[in-house]
C-alpha positions as CSV (number, residue, x, y, z in Angstrom):
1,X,-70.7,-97.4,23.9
2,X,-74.5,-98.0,25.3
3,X,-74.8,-98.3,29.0
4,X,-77.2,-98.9,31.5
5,X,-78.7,-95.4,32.3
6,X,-78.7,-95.9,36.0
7,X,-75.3,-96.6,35.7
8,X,-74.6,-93.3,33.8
9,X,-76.2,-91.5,36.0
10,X,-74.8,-92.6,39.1
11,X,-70.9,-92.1,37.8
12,X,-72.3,-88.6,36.9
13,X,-72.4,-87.7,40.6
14,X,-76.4,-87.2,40.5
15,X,-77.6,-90.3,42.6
16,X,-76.5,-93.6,43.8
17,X,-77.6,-96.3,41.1
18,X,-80.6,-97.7,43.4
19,X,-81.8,-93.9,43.6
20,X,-81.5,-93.3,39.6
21,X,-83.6,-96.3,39.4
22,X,-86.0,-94.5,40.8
23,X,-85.7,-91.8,39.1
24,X,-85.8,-93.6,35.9
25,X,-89.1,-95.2,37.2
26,X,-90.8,-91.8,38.3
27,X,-90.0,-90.3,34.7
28,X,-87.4,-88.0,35.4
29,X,-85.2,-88.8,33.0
30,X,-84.9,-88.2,29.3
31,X,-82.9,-89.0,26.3
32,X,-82.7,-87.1,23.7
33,X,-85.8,-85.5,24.8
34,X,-87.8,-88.8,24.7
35,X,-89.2,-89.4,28.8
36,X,-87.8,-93.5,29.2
37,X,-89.2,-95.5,32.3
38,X,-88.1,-98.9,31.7
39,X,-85.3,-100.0,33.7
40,X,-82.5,-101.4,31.9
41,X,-82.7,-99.1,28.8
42,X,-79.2,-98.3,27.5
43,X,-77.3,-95.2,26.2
44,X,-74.2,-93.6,24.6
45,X,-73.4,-90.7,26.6
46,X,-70.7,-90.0,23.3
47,X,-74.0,-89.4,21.1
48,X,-77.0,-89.3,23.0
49,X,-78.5,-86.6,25.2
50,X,-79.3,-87.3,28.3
51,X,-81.6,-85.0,31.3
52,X,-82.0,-85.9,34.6
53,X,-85.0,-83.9,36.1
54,X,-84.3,-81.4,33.2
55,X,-80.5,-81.2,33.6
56,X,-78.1,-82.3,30.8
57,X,-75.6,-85.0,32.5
58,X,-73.5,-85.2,29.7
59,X,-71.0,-82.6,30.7
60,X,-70.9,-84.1,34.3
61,X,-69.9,-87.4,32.4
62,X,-66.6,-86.0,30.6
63,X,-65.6,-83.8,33.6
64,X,-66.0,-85.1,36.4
65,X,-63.3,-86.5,38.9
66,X,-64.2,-89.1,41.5
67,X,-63.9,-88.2,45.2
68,X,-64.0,-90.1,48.2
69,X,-64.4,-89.0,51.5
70,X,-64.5,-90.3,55.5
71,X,-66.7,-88.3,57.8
72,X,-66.9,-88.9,61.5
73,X,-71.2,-88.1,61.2
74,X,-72.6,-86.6,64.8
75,X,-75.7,-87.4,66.8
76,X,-78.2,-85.4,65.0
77,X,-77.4,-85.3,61.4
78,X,-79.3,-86.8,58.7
79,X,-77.6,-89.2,56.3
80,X,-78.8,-87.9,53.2
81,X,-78.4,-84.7,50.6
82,X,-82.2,-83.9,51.6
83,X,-85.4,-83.4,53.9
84,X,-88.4,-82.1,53.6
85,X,-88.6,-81.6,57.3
86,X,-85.5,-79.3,57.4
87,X,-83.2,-81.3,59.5
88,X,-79.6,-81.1,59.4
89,X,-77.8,-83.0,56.4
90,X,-74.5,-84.5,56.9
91,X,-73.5,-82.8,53.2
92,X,-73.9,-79.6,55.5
93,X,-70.4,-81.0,57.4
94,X,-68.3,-80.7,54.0
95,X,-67.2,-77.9,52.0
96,X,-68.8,-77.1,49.0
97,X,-65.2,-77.3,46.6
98,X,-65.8,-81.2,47.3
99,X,-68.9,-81.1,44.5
100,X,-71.8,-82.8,44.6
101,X,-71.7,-85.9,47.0
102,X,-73.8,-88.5,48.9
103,X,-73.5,-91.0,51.5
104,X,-72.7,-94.3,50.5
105,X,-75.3,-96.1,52.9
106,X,-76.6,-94.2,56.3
107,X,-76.2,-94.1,59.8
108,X,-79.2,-93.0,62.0
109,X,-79.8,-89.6,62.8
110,X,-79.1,-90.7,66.6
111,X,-76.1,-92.5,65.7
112,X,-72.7,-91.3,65.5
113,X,-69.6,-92.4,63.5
114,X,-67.7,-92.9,60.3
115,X,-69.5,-92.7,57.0
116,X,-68.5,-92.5,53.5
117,X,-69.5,-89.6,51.1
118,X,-68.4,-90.1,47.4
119,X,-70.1,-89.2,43.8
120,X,-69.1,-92.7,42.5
121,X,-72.1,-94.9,42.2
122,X,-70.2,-97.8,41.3
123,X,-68.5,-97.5,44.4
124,X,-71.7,-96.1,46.6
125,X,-73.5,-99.5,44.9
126,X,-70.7,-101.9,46.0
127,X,-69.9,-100.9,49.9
128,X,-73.9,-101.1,50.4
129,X,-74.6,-104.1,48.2
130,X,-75.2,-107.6,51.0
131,X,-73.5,-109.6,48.8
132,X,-70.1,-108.1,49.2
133,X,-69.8,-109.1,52.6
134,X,-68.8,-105.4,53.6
135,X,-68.1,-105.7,57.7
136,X,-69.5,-102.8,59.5
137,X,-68.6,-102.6,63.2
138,X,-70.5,-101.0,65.9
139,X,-69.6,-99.8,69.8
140,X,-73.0,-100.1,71.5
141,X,-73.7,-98.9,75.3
142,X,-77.2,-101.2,76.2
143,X,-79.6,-101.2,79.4
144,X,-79.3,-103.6,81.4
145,X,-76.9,-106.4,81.2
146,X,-78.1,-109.3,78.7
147,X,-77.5,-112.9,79.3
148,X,-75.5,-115.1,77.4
149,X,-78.1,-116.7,75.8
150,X,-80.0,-113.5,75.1
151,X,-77.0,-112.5,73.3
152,X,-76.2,-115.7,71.7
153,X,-79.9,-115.1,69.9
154,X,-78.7,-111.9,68.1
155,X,-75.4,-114.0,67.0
156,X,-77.7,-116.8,65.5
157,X,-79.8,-114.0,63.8
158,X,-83.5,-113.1,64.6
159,X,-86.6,-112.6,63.3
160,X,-87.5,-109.0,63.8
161,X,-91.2,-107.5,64.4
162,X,-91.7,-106.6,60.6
163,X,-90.7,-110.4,59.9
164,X,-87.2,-110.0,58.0
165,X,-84.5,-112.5,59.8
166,X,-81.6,-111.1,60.3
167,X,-78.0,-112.9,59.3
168,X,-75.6,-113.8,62.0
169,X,-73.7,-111.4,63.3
170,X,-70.7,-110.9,65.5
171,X,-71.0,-109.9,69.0
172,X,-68.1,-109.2,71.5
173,X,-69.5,-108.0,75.5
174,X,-67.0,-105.2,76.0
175,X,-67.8,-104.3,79.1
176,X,-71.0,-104.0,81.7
177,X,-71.8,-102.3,85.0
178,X,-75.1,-103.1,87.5
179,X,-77.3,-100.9,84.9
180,X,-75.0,-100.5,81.4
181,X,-73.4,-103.0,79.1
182,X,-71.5,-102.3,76.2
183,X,-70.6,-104.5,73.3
184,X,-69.1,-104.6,70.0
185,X,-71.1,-105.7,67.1
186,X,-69.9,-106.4,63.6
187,X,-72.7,-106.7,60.7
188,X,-72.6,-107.7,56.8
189,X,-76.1,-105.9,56.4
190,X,-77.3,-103.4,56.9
191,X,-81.0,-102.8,57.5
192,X,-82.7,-99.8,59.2
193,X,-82.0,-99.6,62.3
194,X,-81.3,-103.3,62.7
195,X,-78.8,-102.9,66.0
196,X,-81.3,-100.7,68.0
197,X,-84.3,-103.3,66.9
198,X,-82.2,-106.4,67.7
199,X,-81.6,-105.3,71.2
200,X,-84.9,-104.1,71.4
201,X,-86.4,-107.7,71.0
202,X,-84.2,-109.3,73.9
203,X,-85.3,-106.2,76.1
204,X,-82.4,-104.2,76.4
205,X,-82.9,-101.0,74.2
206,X,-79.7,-99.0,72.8
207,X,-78.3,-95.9,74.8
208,X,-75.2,-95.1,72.3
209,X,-74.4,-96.2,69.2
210,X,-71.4,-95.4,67.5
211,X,-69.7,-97.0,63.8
212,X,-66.8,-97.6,64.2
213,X,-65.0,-99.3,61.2
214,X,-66.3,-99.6,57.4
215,X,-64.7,-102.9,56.0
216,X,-60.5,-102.7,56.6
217,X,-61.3,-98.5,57.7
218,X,-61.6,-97.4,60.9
219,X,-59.6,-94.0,61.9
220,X,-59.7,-92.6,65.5
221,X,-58.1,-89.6,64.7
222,X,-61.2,-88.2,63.6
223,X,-63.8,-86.9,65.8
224,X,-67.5,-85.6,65.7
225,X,-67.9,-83.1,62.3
226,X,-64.1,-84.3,61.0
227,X,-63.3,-85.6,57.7
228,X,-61.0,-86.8,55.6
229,X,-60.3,-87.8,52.0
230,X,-60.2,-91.5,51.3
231,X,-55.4,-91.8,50.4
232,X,-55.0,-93.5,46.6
233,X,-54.1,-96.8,48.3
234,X,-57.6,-97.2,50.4
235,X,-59.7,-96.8,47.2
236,X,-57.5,-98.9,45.6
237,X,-58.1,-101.4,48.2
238,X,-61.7,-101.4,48.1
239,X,-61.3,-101.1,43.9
240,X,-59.1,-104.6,43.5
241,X,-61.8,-106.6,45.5
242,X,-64.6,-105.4,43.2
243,X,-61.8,-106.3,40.1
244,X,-61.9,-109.7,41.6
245,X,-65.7,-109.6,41.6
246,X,-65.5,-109.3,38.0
247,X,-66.6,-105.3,38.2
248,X,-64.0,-102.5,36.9
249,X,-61.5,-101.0,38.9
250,X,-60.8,-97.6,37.4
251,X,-60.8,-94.6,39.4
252,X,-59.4,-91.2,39.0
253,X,-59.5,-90.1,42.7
254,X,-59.4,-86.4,43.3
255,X,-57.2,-84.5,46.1
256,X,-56.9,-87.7,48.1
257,X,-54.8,-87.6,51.3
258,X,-54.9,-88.1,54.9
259,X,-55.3,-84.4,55.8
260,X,-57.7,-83.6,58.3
261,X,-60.8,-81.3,57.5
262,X,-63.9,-79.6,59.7
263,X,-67.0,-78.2,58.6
């Protein structure tokens, strides 16, 4: 059966299906030996052969088990399974017998908390995708102590200095002292560092920040550098609401469990 190369290539464990788009775009990828750019193009990983960057992915295809996994990320870790300026990688936290994974979204490299590594793409693609209403929740130490109506501004949603208007948002005052304030803030997008830019237009720059749930997970067993694998039932609860979006739910999860793990 023909399907969309991105597609392929993200349930081969190479990229996320927004990065294999780029790929696709930037030539890297062949079938059978022929160099295809145009987005959308279609194969049979049964019959054809198909290189990513001169690698055959069809072996990953018919091998390869799906893993999932939780990672509280530290303060000074990229979210990514690169850099060209050397900087720690968050891939550097997890063993090597997990495979070849990436982060499903990021965090900052100043920001701390949980973040999901898997090498499905289907499942990268839906937790990141704004139109599956996602919730991520944030704790967030401020300077200063905001008003109420400053506040109520970021709930409203605001237009930011690059000009993208942000949705609404929710936004719970934890706690304050004469200098600090903290609050909890609970987002169905994601941009780049959209909570530190946010507070940054109403004057109060961020001190901490610190994810603390991804949609129903949140797990404060783990500290800085631990991880997890995702149990059966939580990527089966993520799985049945893409079923109900009409996407497939099939997953063979590998060596999940609640077991605690550091790098």
């Amino acid at each position: 059966m023909k399907v969309r190369l991105q597609k392929l290539i993200a349930e081969a464990g190479i990229a996320s299906r927004r990065h294999a788009e780029e790929m696709i775009s930037a030539g890297e990828v062949t079938v059978n030996g022929e160099v295809v750019t145009e987005l959308g193009t279609k194969a049979d990983a049964e019959r054809d052969h198909i290189k990513v960057r001169g690698r055959l992915i069809n072996p990953l295809l018919k091998s390869r088990e799906k893993v999932y996994v939780l990672l509280h990320k530290p303060r000074g870790f990229l979210s990514s399974v690169a850099d060209p300026e050397g900087r720690p990688l968050v891939t550097e936290l997890l063993p090597a017998s997990l495979g070849r994974i990436h982060p499903v979204g990021r965090l900052d490299f100043n920001t701390e908390g949980l973040l999901l590594l898997t090498n499905d793409g289907e499942f990268t693609n839906f937790i990141t995708s704004a139109r599956n209403h996602v919730q991520k929740v944030y704790e967030v130490k401020v300077k200063g102590v905001p008003s109420d109506s400053a506040i109520n501004r970021l709930r409203r949603g605001v237009e930011l200095e690059d000009g993208v208007r942000t949705a609404p948002a929710v936004i719970k005052r934890l706690d304050e002292t004469d200098t600090n304030s903290w609050f909890e803030v609970t987002l169905r997008e994601g941009r780049n560092q959209q909570i530190r830019r946010m507070f940054d237009l109403i004057g109060h720059s961020v001190l901490k920040l610190r994810r603390t749930r991804i949609g129903f997970l949140r797990d404060e067993r783990l500290k800085p550098k631990d991880w997890r694998r995702l149990a059966p039932a939580e990527v089966a609860r993520f799985m049945s609401r893409r079923q109900k979006k009409g996407a497939p739910a099939k997953a063979k999860v590998r060596g999940a469990g609640h077991g605690l793990g550091r790098s």
